[in-house]
C-alpha positions as CSV (number, residue, x, y, z in Angstrom):
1,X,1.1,-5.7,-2.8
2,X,-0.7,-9.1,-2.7
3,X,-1.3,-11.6,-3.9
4,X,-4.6,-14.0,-4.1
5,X,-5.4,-17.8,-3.3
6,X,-7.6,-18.2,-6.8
7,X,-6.3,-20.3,-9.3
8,X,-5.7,-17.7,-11.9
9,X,-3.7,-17.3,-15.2
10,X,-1.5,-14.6,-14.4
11,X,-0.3,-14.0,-18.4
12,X,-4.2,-13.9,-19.1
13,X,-4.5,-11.6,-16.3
14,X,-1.5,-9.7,-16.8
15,X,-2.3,-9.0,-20.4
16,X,-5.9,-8.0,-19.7
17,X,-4.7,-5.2,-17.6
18,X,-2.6,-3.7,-20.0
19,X,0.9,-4.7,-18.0
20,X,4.1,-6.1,-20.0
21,X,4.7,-9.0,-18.0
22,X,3.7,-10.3,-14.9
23,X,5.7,-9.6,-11.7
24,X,7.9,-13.0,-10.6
25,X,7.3,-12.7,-6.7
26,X,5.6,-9.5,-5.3
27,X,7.9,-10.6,-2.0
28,X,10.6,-9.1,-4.7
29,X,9.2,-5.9,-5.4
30,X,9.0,-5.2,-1.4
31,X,12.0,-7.1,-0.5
32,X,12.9,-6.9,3.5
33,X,9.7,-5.2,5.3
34,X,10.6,-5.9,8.7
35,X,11.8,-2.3,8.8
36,X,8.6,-1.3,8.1
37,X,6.3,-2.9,10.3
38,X,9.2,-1.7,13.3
39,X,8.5,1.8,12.0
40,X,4.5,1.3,12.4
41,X,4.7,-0.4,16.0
42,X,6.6,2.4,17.1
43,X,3.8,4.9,15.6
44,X,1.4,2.6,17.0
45,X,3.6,3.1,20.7
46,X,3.6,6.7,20.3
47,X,0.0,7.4,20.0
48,X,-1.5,3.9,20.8
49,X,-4.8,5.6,20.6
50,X,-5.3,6.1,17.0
51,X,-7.8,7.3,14.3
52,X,-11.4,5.9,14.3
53,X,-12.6,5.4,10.8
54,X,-13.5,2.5,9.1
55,X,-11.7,-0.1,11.4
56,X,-13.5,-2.2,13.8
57,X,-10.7,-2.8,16.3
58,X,-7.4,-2.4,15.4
59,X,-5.2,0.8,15.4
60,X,-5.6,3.3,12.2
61,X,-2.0,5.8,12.2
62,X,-2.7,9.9,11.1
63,X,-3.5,10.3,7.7
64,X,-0.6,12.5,6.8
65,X,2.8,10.4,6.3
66,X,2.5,11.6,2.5
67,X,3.2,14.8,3.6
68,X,6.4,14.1,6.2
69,X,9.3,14.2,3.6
70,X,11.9,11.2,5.4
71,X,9.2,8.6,6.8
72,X,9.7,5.0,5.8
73,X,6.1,4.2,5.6
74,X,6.2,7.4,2.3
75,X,9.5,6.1,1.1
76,X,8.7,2.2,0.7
77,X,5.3,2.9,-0.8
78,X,6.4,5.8,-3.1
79,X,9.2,3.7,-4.3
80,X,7.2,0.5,-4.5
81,X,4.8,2.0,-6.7
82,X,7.0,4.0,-8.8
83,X,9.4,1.0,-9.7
84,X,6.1,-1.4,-10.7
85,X,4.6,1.5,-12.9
86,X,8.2,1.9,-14.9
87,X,8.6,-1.7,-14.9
88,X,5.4,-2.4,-16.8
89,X,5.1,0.9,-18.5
90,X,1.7,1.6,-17.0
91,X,2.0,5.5,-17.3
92,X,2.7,8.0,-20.1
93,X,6.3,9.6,-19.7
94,X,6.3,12.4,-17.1
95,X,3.0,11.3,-15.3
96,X,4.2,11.3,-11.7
97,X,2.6,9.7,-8.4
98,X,1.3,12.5,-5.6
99,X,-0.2,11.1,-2.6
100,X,-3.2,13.0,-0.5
101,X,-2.7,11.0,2.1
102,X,-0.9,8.3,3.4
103,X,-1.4,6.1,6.9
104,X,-1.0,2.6,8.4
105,X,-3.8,0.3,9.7
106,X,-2.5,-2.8,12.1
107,X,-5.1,-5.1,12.7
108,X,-5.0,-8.5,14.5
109,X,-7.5,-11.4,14.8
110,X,-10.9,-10.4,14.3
111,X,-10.5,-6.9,13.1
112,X,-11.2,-5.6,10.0
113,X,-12.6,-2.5,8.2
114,X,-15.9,-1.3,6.7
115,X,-16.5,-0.9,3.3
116,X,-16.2,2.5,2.3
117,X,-15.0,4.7,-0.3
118,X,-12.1,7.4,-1.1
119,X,-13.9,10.7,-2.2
120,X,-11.4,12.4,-4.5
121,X,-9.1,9.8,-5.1
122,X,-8.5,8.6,-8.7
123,X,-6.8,5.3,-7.3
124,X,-6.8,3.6,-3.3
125,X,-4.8,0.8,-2.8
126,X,-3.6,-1.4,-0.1
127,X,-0.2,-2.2,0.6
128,X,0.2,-5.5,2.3
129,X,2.9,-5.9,5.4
């Protein structure tokens, strides 16, 4: 989750998109992360190699936490996602969430990451740490 510097109108917004109301803090919806970005420096540790995709510099994890059953990285995501959608009654009752695939990027000053695309995929997203 993220948020933006623009000086929008989050009701306007929030509205537009179809959403019930707009989320007070998205700091609230993650609540502590710290666990998280332990869990990710550790993966980082163990392979500190990485993937090579569409970062330039930083480290990219495997692409296959989504399919690891106890992993913090699936089970902050996956809970994340599933408490917003009820909250704002963005999906039809019995729609459920399946990942194919799931990985960390950690990138420091002057890294970043090519635009590309997500063959397959009804919906990317980021989640900000």
């Amino acid at each position: 989750l993220s948020g933006t510097s623009f000086n929008i109108d989050r009701i306007f917004t929030t509205k537009k998109l179809g959403f019930k109301k707009p989320t007070n803090n998205s700091i609230d919806t993650v609540a502590d992360r710290d666990f998280v970005i332990d869990f990710l420096y550790a993966e980082k540790e163990s392979n500190p190699t990485g993937l090579n995709h569409s970062n330039c510099g930083g480290w990219h994890s495997r692409a296959l936490y989504h399919l690891d059953d106890n992993n913090i990285l699936k089970t902050i995501v996956s809970d994340t996602l599933n408490k917003y959608f009820a909250t704002n009654v963005i999906f039809k009752e019995g729609v459920v969430l399946r990942f194919t695939a799931l990985w960390a990027m950690i990138n420091n000053k002057g890294h970043y990451n090519t635009s590309h695309v997500h063959p397959g995929s009804d919906h990317a997203g980021v989640f900000w740490v």
